[in-house]
N, C-alpha and C positions, 0 to 999 in steps of 0.2 A: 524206505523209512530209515534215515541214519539216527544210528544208537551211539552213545558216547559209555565206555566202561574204562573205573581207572582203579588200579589196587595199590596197594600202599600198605608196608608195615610202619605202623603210627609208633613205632622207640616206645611204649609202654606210654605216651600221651607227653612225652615231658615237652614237647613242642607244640603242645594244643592247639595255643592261639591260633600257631602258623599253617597247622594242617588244615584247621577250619576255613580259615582266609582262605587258602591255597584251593578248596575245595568247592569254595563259594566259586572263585573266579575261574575255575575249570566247567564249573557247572554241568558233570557226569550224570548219567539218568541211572546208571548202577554202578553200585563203589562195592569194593572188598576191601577188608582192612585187619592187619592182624596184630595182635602183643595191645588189643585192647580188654581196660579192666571195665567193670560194672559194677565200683561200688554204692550204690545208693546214697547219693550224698553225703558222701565220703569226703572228705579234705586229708593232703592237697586234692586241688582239683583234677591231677591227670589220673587220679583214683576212680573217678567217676565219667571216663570218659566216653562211654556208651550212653549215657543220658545227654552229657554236655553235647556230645554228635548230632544226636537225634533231634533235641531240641534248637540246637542253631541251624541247620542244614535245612530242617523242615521236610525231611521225604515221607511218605506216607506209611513206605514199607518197608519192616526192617527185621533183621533177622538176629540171633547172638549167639552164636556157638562155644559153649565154655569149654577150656580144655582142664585148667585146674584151677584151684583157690588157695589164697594167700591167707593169714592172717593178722589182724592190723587194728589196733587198737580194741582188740578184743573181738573184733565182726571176722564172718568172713566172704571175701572177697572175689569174686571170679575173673578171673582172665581168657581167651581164645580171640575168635574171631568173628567180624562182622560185615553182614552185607545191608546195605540200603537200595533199595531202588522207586519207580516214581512207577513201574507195574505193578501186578496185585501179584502176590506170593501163594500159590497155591496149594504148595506142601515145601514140608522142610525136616532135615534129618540130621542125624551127628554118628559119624564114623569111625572110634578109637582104631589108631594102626597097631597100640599093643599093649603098653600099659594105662591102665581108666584111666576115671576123672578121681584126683586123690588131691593133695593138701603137699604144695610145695614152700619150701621153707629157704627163702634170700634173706645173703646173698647168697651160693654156692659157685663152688670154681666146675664142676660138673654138672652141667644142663641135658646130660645125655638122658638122661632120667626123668626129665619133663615130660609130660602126659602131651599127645599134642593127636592131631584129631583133621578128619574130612570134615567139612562142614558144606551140605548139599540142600540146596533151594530149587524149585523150578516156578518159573513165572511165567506168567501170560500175557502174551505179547501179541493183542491181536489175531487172537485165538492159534496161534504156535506155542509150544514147548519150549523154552529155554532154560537148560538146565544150565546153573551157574554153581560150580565147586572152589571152594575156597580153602587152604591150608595155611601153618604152620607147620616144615618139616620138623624131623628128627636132627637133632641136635648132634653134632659132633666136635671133637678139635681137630678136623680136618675136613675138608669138602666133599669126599672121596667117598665111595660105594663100602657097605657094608652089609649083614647079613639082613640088618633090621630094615635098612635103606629100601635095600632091591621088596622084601618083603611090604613096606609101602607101596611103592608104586605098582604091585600086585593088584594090591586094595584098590589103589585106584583106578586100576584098570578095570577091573572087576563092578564099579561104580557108574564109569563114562561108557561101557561097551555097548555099544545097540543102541546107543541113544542120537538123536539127528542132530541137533541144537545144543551143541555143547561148549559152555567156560571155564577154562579151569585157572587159576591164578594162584599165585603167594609165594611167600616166603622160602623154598624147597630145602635150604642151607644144605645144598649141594651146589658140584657145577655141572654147567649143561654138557659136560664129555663123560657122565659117570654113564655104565649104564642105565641107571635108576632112573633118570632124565627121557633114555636112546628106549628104554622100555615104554615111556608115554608116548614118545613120538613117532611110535608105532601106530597110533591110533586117533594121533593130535597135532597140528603143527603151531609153531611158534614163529610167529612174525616178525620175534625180532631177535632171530636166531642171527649169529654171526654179525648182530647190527652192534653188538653193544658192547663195552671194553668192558664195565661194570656195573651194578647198580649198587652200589653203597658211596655213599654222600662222601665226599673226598673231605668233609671238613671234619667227619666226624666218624672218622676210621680209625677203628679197634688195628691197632699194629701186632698187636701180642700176638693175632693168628692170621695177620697178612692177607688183608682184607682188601688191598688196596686195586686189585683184579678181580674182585668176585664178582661172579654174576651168582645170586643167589636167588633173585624176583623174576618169574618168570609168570607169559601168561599164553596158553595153549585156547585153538580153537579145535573146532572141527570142520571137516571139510564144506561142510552146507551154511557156512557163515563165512560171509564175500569182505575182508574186511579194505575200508576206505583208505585209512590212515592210523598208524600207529608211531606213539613219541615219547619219548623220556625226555619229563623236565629237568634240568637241572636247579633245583632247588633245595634250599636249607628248610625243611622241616620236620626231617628226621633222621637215623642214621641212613636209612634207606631213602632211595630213589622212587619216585610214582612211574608206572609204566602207565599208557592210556591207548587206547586202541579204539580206532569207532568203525563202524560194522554194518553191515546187511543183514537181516534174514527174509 
């Protein structure tokens, strides 16, 4: 039974249309998706784009992991990250790496201080387990390992360990030579390890911190998930690149 999975940090929704389009014609059976908000009909519309998702995409099953809230026009407003799939969700959890869910205040020049979070589902796939993890890392002005860093990938190790049927995906805003990364891939391998020169969309590269090599989007399996085919589109729909991987279990 091939499974199609594809993650993507949606740029805080400002390219909506395009990730929607982009997601219809991929047609994924599970997506992860991070730096999405949930304001309740909210305008602008990339305020609201956990609703606008759900409702155009049409998946059955969906999950929303808040990492923190904005304020905006008075409301307020959550941001983290989202899973959809077209399996039934049978439990789901939210994992802070250090500081909670609290009230962040843009624009700021220091994002190190953003609340950001595991966000863990497991689904049922024809009576298997498939746990699906999904992040936003910790923020820095540089790629490179730090004390909070390594202490993540702690967590998540401490999350995927013993488990058979494991995804793990997102945004890590490290590179894959930290050890933060070499500490996952202890227990997880990445498909498109040494495939990739970067994922951040060349048309819409922050230069300020020399983005133009980052691999930042990563997505780890485990060993009991036989995968078919994995690919990075190249396309304009957000800063970031879609990784897609489809799979056996």
């Amino acid at each position: 039974m091939k499974i199609k999975f594809l993650n993507l940090n949606i740029w805080y929704g400002k390219l909506l249309d395009d990730v929607i389009k982009f997601i219809k014609k991929e047609n994924p059976d599970i997506i992860s998706l991070q730096e999405v908000y949930d304001g309740k009909k909210m305008s602008p519309k990339w305020l609201n784009s956990y609703s606008l998702i759900k409702k155009e995409l049409n998946y059955k099953y969906s999950s929303f992991a808040p990492a923190f809230y904005v304020e905006e026009k008075g409301k307020r407003i959550n941001q983290g990250q989202v899973i959809l799939s077209r399996y039934p969700v049978i439990n789901q959890k939210i994992f802070f790496y250090d500081i909670p869910y609290g009230k962040f205040i843009f624009p700021a020049k220091d994002f190190s201080r953003v609340p950001r979070n595991l966000q863990k589902i497991r689904l049922n796939i024809k009576g298997k387990n498939l746990n699906i993890f999904n992040t936003q890392g910790i923020w820095g002005k540089d790629q490179l390992d730090n004390a909070r860093r390594i202490k993540m990938s702690k967590k998540i190790i401490g999350q995927i360990r013993g488990k058979k049927y494991v995804i793990l995906s997102g945004d890590f805003n490290v590179n894959p030579q930290t050890t933060t990364i070499k500490n996952i891939e202890k227990f997880l391998r990445n498909p498109f390890k040494k495939k990739l020169i970067t994922t951040i969309n060349p048309k819409r590269i922050n230069k300020a911190i020399n983005e133009r090599k980052s691999i930042l989007d990563m997505v780890f399996v485990s060993s009991y998930i036989r995968i078919l085919n994995f690919y990075c589109p190249k396309v304009d729909v957000s800063d970031h690149m879609p990784l897609i991987i489809v799979f056996e279990i």
